[in-house]
C-alpha positions as a printed NumPy array, in Angstrom:
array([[  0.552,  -6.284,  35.405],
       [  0.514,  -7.372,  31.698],
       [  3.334,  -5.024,  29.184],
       [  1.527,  -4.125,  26.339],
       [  3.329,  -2.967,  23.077],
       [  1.65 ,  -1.058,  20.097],
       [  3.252,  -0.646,  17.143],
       [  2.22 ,   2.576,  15.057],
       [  0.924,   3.822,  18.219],
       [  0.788,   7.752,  16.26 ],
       [ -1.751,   6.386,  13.634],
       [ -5.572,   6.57 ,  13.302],
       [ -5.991,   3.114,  14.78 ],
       [ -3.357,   3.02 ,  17.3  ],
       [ -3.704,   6.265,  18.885],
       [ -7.458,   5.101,  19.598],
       [ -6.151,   1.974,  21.106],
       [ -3.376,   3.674,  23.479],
       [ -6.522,   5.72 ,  24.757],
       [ -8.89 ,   2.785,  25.38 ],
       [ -5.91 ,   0.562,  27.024],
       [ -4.799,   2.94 ,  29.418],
       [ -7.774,   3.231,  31.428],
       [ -6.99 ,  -0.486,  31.815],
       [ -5.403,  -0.416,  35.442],
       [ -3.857,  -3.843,  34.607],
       [ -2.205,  -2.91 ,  31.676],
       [  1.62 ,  -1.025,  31.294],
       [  0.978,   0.193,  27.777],
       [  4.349,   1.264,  25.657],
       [  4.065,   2.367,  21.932],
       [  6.506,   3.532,  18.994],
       [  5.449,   5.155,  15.904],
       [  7.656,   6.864,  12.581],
       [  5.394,  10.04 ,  13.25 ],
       [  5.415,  11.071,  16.737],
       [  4.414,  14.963,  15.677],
       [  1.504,  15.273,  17.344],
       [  1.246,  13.481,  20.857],
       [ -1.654,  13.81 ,  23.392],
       [ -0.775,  12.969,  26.976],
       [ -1.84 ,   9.383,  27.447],
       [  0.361,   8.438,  23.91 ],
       [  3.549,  10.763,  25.189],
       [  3.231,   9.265,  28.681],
       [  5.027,   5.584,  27.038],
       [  7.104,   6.666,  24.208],
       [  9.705,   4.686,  22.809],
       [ 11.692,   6.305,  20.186],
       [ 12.651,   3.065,  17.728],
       [ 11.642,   1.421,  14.556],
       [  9.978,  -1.543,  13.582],
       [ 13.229,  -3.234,  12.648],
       [ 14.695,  -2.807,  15.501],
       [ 12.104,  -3.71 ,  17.869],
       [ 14.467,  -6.522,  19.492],
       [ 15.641,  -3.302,  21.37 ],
       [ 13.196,  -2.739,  23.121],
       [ 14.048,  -5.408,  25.463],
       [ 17.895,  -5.755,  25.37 ],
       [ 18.168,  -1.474,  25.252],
       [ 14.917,  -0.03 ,  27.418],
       [ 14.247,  -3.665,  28.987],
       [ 10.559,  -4.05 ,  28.479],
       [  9.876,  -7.127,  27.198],
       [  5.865,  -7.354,  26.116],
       [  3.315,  -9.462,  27.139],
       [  1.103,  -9.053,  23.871],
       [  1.916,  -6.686,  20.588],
       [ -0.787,  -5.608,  18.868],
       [  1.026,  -4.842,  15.487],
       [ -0.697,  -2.216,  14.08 ],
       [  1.947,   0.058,  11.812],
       [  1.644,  -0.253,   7.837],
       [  1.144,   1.305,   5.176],
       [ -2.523,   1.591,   3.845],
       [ -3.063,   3.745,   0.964],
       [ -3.503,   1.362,  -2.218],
       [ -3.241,   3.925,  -4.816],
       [  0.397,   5.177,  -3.584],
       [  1.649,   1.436,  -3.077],
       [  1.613,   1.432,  -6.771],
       [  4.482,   4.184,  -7.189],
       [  6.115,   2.891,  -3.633],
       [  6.003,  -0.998,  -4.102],
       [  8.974,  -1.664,  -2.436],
       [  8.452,   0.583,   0.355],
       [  4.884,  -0.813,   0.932],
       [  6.68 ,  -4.564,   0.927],
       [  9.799,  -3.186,   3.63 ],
       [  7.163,  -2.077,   5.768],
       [  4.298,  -4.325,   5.703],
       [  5.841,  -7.556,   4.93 ],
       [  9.517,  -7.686,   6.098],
       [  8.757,  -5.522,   9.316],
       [  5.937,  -7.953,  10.298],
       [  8.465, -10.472,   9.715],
       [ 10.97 ,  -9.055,  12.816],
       [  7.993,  -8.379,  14.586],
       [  6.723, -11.767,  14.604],
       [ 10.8  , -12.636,  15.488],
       [ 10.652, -10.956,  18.305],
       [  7.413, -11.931,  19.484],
       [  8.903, -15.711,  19.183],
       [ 11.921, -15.131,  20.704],
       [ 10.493, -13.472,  24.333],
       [  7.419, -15.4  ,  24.104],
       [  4.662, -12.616,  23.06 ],
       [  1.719, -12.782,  21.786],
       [  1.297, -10.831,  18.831],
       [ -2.192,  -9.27 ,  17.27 ],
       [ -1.501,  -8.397,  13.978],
       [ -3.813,  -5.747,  11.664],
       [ -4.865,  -7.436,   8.829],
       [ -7.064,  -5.887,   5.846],
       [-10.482,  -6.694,   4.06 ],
       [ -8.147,  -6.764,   1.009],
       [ -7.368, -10.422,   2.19 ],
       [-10.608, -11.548,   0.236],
       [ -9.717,  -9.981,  -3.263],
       [ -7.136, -10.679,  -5.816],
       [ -4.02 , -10.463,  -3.588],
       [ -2.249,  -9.108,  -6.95 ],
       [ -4.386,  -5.951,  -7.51 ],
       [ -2.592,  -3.934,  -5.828],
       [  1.39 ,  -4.158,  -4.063],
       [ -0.667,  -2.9  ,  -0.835],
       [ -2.888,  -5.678,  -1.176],
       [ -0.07 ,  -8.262,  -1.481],
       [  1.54 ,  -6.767,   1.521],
       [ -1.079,  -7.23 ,   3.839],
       [ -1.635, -10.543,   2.093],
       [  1.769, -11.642,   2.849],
       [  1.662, -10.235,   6.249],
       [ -1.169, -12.501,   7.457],
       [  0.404, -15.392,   5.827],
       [  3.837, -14.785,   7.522],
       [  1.506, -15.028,  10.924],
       [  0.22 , -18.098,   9.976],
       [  3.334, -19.532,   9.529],
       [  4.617, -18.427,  12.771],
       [  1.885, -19.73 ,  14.175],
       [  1.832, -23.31 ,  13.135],
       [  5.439, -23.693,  12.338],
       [  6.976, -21.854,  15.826],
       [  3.735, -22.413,  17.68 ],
       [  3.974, -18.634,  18.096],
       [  0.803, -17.067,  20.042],
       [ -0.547, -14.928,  16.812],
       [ -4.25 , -13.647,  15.619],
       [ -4.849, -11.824,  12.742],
       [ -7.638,  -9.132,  13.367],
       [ -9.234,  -8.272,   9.8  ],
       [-10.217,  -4.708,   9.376],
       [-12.884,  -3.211,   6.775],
       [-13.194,   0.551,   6.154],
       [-12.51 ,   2.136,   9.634],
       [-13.734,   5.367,  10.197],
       [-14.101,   7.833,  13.381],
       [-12.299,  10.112,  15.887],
       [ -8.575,  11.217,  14.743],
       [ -9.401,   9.783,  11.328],
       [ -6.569,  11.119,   8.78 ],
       [ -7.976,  14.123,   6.679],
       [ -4.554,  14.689,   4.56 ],
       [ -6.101,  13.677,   1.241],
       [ -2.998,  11.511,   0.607],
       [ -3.233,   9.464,   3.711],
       [ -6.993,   9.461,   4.497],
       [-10.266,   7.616,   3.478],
       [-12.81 ,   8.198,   1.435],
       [-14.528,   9.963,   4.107],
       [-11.387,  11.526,   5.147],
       [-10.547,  12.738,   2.458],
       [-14.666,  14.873,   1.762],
       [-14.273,  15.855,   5.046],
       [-10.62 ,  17.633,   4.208],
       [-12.494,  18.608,   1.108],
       [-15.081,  20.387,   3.09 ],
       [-13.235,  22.298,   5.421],
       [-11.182,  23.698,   2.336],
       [-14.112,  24.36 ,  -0.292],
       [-12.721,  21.254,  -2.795],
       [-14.836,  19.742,  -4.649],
       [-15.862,  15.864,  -3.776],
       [-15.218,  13.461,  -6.392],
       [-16.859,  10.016,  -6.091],
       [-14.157,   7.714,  -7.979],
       [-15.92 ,   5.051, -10.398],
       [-19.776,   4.886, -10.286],
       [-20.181,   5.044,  -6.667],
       [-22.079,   1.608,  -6.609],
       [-19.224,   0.166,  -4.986],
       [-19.902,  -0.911,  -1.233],
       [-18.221,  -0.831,   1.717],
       [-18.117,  -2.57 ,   5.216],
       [-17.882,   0.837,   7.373],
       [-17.101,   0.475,  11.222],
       [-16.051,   3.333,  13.355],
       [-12.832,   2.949,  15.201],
       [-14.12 ,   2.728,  18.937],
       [-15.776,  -0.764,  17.996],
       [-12.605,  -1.386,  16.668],
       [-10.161,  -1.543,  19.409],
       [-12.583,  -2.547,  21.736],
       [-12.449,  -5.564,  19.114],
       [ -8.626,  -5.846,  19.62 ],
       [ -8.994,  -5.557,  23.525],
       [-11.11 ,  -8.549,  23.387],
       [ -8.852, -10.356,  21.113],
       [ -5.491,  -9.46 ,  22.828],
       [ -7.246, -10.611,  26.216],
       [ -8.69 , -14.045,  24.986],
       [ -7.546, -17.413,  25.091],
       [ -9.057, -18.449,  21.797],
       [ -7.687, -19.03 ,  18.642],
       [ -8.538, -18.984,  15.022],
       [ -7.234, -20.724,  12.17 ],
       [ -7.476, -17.629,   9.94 ],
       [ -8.937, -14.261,  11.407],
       [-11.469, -12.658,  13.552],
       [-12.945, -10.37 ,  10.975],
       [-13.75 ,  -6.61 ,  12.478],
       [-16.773,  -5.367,  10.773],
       [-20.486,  -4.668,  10.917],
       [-21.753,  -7.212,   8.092],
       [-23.384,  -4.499,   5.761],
       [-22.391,  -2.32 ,   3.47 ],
       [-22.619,   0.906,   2.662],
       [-22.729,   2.143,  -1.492],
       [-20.457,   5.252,  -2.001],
       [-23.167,   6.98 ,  -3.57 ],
       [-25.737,   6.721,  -0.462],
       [-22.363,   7.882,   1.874],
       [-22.55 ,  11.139,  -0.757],
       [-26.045,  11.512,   0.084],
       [-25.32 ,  11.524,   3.781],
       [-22.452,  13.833,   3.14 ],
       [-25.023,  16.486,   0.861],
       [-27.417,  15.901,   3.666],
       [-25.399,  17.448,   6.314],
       [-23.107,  19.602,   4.46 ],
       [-25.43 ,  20.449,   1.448],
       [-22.552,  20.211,  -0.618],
       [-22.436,  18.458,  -4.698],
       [-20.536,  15.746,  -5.681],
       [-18.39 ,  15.053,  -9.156],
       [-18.246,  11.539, -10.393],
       [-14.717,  10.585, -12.026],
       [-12.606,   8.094, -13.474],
       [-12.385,   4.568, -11.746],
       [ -8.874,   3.651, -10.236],
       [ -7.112,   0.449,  -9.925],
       [ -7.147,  -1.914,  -7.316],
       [-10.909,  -0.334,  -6.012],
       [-12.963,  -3.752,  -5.37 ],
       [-16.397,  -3.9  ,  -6.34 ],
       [-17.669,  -4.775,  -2.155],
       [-16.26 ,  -5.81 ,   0.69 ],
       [-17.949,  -7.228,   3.467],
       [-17.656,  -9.406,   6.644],
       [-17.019, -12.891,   6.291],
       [-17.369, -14.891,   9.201],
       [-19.098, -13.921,  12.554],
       [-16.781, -15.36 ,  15.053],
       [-15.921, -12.316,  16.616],
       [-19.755, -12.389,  17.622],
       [-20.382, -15.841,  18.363],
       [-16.984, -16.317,  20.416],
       [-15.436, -13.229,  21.611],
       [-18.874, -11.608,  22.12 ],
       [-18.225,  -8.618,  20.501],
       [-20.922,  -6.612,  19.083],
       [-20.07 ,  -3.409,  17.032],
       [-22.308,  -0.225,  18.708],
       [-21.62 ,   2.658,  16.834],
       [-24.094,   4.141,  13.318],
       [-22.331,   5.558,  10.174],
       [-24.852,   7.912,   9.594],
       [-24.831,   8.658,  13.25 ],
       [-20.903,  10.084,  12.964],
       [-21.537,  11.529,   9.593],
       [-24.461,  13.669,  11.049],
       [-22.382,  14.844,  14.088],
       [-19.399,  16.406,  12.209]])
């Protein structure tokens, strides 16, 4: 049987990936999350209460020692890393750093959760830095202790269990939260901007494939669709099956013009194909 570790197993991503890896007969799948609230049975069945820093534990206190990681907890919301810069660098940055420790020392392999933030100005944001100087602390760790690392690059996820708290979710999060309490919907900027959406399923079935394979890449295997989606035509989706309005505002700092997949070697190599249809999701809520 192969241990399996997720770290921020209680978040949008994780959770999905706890329930896709244990119908996986050959997997023992643990997990440990800050927020442990709100626990359905196949994420309570594993539960280790610990934090990030002390993940060494894990092995010398509950004795599990992991097979892969898939290091998935961080903080993700680029307009609050501005007021919480240092918190955004303790947890992205310096956590990664003990995970990627620990994975070294036991002789894990880690998958680590980058961001489509990697491509921009790494100093537009302290959340952007973060996850910059996450993937380079992997890279490091990879070449320097020939630790077992792959970076997994993420665009704008979106799907089942998606956060609607307006000061944790998405953009699409956040109209749906809007919705359900009769808010208005703002579109920030000119809504021209465009976005790489991919729902979450295609997503960890991206990980699986990633944690499971042999192969390795020199910089990441980027998660996304490889088209974009304009903020303004995901408002017209939005009126279309809500028949709500929309308010357009000021533009905010740190919100990047498009991001898109770069390379396709999560197609060519791992043979992973992304299945699911924005508008598809949008037109089921």
């Amino acid at each position: 049987m192969t241990t399996v570790l997720v770290t921020g197993g209680a978040g949008f991503i994780g959770g999905n990936l706890i329930n896709h890896l244990v119908d996986d007969k050959t997997l023992n799948v643990y997990w440990f999350d800050k927020d442990y609230s709100k626990l359905d049975q196949n994420q309570a069945k594993n539960y280790i209460e610990i934090d990030t820093k002390n993940i060494e534990h894990i092995t010398s206190k509950h004795r599990i020692k992991p097979d892969i990681i898939y290091h998935l907890a961080a903080d993700i919301r680029v307009q609050e890393s501005f007021d919480n810069p240092t918190q955004y660098i303790e947890n992205n940055v310096l956590n990664t750093q003990h995970v990627l420790d620990y994975a070294h020392k036991i002789g894990a392999k880690v998958v680590y959760a980058g961001s489509a933030s990697r491509h921009g100005n790494p100093y537009s944001s302290p959340y952007a830095l973060s996850k910059y100087l996450g993937e380079e602390l992997c890279k490091m760790y990879k070449k320097t202790y020939n630790l077992e690392v792959e970076i997994a690059r993420f665009y704008n996820v979106y799907g089942p269990n998606e956060h609607l708290d307006p000061n944790e979710a998405s953009v699409i999060g956040i109209w749906r939260y809007n919705v359900e309490n009769n808010i208005k919907c703002q579109i920030v900027g000119d809504g021209a901007q465009e976005r790489d959406f991919i729902h979450v399923q295609d997503i960890v079935e991206g990980l699986d494939a990633i944690g499971k394979s042999n192969l390795k890449h020199d910089d990441a295997w980027e998660l996304g669709t490889g088209s974009t989606t304009n903020i303004n035509d995901l408002a017209l989706m939005f009126h279309e099956r809500f028949g709500i309005n929309f308010e357009w505002v000021g533009d905010q700092k740190g919100n990047i013009r498009k991001s898109i997949l770069i390379n396709n070697d999560a197609y060519d190599k791992l043979g992973w194909r992304p299945k699911k249809k924005l508008v598809h999701y949008i037109m089921s809520l």
